[in-house]
N, C-alpha and C positions, 0 to 999 in steps of 0.2 A: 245788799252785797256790794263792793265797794270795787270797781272796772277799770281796767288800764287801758292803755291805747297802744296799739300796736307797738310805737317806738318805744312807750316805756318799757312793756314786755321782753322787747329786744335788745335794749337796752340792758338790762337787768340781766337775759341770758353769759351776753356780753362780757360784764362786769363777772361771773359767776367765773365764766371761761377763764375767764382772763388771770382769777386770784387762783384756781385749780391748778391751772396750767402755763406756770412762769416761764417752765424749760423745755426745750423743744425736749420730744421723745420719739423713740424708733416703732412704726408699725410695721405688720406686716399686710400686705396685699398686693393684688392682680389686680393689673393694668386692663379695662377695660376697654377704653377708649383711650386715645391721644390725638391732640392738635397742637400744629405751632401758629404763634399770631406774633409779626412783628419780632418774632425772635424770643418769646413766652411760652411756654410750656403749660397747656393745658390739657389736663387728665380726669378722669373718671376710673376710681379705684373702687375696687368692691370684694366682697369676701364670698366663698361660698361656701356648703355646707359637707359634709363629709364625705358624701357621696360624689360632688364636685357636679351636683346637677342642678339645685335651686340658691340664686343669691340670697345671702341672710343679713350685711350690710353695703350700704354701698356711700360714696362722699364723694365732692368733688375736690380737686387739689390742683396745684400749682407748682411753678416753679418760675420763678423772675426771670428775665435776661442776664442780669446781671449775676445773680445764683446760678444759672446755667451755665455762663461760661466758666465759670470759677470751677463748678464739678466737672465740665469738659475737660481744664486746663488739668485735670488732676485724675481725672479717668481716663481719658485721649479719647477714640474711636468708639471702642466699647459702649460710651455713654449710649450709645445710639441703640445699640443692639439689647442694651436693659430696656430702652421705655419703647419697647414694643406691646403692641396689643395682645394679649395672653400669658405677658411674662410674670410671674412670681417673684417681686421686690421686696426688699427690706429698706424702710425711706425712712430719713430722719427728717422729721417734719414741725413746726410751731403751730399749735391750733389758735386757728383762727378764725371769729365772729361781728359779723359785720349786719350794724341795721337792719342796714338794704340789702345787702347781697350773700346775708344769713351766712352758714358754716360753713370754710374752707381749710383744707390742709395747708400750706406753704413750705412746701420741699426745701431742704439745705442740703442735703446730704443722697448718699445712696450707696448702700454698700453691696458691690457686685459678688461677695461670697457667697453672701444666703442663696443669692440666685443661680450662681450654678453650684453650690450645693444643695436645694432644691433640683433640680434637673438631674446632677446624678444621681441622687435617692430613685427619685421618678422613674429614671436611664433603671437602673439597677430592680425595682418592683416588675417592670415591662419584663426585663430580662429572666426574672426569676418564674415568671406568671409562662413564658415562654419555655421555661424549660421544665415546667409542672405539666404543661400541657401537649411535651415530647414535638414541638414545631421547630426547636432550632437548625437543625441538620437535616429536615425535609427537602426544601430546596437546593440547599448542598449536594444529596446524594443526586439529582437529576446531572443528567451528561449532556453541557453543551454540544452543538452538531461539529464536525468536523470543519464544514464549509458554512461561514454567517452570510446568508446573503440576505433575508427577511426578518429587520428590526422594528421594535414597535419600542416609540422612544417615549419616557412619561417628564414632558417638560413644560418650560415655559417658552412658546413660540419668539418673544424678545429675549429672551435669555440667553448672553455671549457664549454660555459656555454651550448649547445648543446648535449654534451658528458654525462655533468653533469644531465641535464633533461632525457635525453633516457636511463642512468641507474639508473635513481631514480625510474621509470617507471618497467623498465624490471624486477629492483631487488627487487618488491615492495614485502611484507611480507603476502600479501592475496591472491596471484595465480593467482591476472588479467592479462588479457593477455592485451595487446594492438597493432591496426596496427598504424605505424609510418613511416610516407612520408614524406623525405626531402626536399624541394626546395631549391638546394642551390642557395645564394648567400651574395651579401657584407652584413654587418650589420654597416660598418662605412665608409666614405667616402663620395665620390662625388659620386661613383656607386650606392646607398644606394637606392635613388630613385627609376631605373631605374629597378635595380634586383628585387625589392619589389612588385612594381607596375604587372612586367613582368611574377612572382611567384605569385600573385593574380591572376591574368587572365589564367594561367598556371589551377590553383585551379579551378578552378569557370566551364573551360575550361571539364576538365577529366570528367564531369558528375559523380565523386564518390560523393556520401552520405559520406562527412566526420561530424565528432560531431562538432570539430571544429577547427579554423586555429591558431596554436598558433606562435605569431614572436616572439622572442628568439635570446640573446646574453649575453656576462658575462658583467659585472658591467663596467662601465666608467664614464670618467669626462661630465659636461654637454657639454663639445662639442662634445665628441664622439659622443654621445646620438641626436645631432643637425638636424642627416639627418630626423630625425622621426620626424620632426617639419616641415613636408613637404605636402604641400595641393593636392598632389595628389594622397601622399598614404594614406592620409586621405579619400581622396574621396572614394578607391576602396577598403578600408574598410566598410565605411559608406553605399556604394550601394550593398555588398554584402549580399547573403541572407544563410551565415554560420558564429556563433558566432564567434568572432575574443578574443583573449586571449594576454595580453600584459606580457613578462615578459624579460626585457631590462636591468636588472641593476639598474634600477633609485634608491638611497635612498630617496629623499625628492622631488627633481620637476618629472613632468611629463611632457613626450611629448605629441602634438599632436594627435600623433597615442592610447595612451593611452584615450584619452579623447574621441575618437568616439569611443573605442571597446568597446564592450560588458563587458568586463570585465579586469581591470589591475591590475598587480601583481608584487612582487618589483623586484623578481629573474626567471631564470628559474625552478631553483629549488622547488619554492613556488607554479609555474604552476603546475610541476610534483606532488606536495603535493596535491595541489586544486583537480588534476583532480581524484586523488588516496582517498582523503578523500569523494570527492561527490561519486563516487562508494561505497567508503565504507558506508556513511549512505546511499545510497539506499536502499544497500543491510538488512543491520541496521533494515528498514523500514518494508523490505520484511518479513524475519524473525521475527519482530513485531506480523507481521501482520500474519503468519504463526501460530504465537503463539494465537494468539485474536481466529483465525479460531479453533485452538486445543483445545482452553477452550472453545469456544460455542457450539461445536460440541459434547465434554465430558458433558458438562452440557447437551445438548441437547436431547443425547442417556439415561444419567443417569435419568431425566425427563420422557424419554420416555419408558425408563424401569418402571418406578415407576409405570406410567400409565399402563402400559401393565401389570405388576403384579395386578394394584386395578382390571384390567380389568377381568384379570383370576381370579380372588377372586369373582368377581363379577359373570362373567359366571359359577364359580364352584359353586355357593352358589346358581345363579339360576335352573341351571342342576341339583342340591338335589333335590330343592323343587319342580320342574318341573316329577323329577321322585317319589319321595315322592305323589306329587300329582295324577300323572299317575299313583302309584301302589295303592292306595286310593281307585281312581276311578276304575282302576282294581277289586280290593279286592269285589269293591260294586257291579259292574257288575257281579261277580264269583258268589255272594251271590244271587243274583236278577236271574241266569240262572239256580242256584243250586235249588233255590225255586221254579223257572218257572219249570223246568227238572221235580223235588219232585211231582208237579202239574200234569203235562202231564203224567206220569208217573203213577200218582195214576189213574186217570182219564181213563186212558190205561185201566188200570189194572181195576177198575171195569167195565168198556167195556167188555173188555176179559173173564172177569167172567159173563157177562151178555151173552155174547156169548156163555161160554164154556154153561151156564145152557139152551140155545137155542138147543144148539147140542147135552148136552146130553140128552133134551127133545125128538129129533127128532133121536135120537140113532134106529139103527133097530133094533138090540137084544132088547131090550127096548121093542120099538112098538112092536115086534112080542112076548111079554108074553103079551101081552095085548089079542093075539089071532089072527094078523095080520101076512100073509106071502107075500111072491115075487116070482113071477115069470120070469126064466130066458132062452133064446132060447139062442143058439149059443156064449154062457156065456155073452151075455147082456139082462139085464133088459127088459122086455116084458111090455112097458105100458100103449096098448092097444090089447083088442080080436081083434081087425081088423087084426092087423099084423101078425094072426095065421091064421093056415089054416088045414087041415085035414092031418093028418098024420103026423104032427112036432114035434120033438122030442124035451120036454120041461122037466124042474127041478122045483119041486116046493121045494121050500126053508122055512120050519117050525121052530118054537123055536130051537127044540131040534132035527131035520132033516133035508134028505131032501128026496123026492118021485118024482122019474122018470117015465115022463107018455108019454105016446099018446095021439094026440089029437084026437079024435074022429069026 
């Protein structure tokens, strides 16, 4: 059997390529790796399978210095945000076979429609799988707290827009305090998912009572923004039971992650507002209502005063007449005992006279000018002869004497 040597073989592939494939053509594939070297562009593209869980091919590819700028000069920015690790391209590319350095693509082209028409397909299955599964208005219906003072933030600790929200917060102009807990991790990338999902569970994990979970990054292109177009950190928003707060950067679309939270917002910055103005009209409220209590309670006492004056008007006007009437009846009583007394009194009195003229009837001086005397023994009164006896020495008592006898 007749044996080649490596270069021939290679050679020959080569050659094969080369007559197959005169014009460049468009594939499609995911970006698994990328490096730049020197201002080159090198990639590692791969395909996966249906399920998007085992690779089925995979190539290495390219893109020259000089090919890059020229697709820069004609992309602008964006270039950037396509050769990301995990994105979904459509490249126009020349195959190419080399000796030594075997098969490689050679990028020319790249056309940014597929890709983010690829992502809203994607955006749109998430969504749909989200609204079969009754998760989107979960976290909706939850009630932020009136007062946020305990935030759990899911970012990336370098990340401006992070910086930018925790001193809009700290530096705020009304003295709120606030606790602030970072979870870090990616906000863009392939890790996006992973740290997001891992920082929820992390949350949910701590048993704190946080107000609520705010994710946080500074402003990008829609594909920075891409990894939040992901149905699983949709889910573990959607099943949690603390308000989620979106504030990513978006000007115009929204992600996924936006569309289950409770509530989305374009910046971090705008969170930091949100959460600084709803304290502020609480408090707003309070103080309202402080105020409502201070007037009904003034009007209340001043009513109550009024009353309480007619009431002492009232009891001083009855306390006259009450005493008015009591010295009335006094006065008429005084008069009624003065007349009774005047009565008894006379009544007395001719008694008394009726007596004195009894006693001065019954006067002994009196009786004895009549010609009446008494006899007296042992200086009492003698008012029977029985109680004498012979020989007792008695007083006889006359008008105008007296005669000391024997009795015989």
């Amino acid at each position: 059997m007749e044996s080649y040597s490596l270069f021939q073989l290679n050679e020959y592939v080569r050659r094969v390529i080369a007559l197959n494939f005169r014009e460049p053509l468009w594939i499609e594939a995911e970006i698994a790796q990328i490096k730049d070297s020197r201002g080159n562009q090198y990639l590692e593209l791969i395909e996966k399978d249906e399920e998007g869980e085992g690779v089925i091919a995979q190539c290495s590819a390219a893109i020259w210095y000089r090919q890059f700028q020229f697709i820069k000069r004609k992309l602008g920015d964006i270039v950037y945000d396509l050769l990301e690790e995990g994105t979904q391209v459509r490249l126009k590319c020349k195959v190419d076979f080399h000796e030594r350095y075997g098969f490689k693509l050679i990028i020319e082209d790249i056309d940014p429609n597929y890709t983010f028409g690829k992502l809203e397909l994607k955006r749109q299955e998430i969504i749909n799988k989200l609204e079969e599964g009754g998760l989107m208005d979960l976290n909706k219906g939850l009630i932020v707290p009136a007062v946020i003072q305990k935030i759990a933030v899911i970012s990336s600790a370098t990340a401006a827009g992070y910086q930018d929200f925790k001193n809009q917060l700290l530096n705020n102009g009304y003295g709120y305090t606030f606790k602030i807990d970072l979870f870090d991790g990616a906000v863009q990338g392939v890790n996006v998912e992973a740290n997001t999902v891992n920082s929820i569970k992390e949350i949910l994990a701590s048993k704190i009572n946080y107000d609520v979970v705010a994710i946080i990054r500074g402003g990008g292109s829609k594909l920075d923004l891409s990894g939040f177009d992901n149905y699983n950190i949709a889910e573990a928003i959607a099943l949690s039971d603390i308000p989620f707060v979106i504030g990513i950067g978006h000007d115009i679309d929204s992600t996924v992650a936006d569309l289950v939270a409770c509530l989305s917002l374009k910046t971090p910055t705008a969170v930091a507002d949100y959460v600084i103005d709803r304290n502020m009209s609480y408090e707003a409220r309070v103080e309202q209502q402080m105020a409502s209590i201070h007037r009904a309670s003034t009007n209340m006492v001043r009513n109550n005063e009024l009353s309480l004056n007619g009431l002492k008007e009232q009891i001083r006007q009855s306390a006259q007449y009450k005493i008015s009437e009591s010295l009335s009846a006094l006065e008429l009583s005084y008069e009624h005992l003065r007349s009774y007394t005047q009565r008894l009194l006379s009544n007395e009195q001719h008694q008394l006279e009726k007596l004195n003229l009894m006693i001065d009837a019954k006067d002994p001086i009196k009786i004895m000018t009549q010609g009446y005397s008494y006899v007296m023994k042992d200086k009492k009164v003698v008012q029977s002869a029985k109680r004498l006896k012979r020989g007792d020495k008695i007083s006889v008592h006359l008008k105008d004497g007296q005669i000391d006898s024997t009795v015989l």
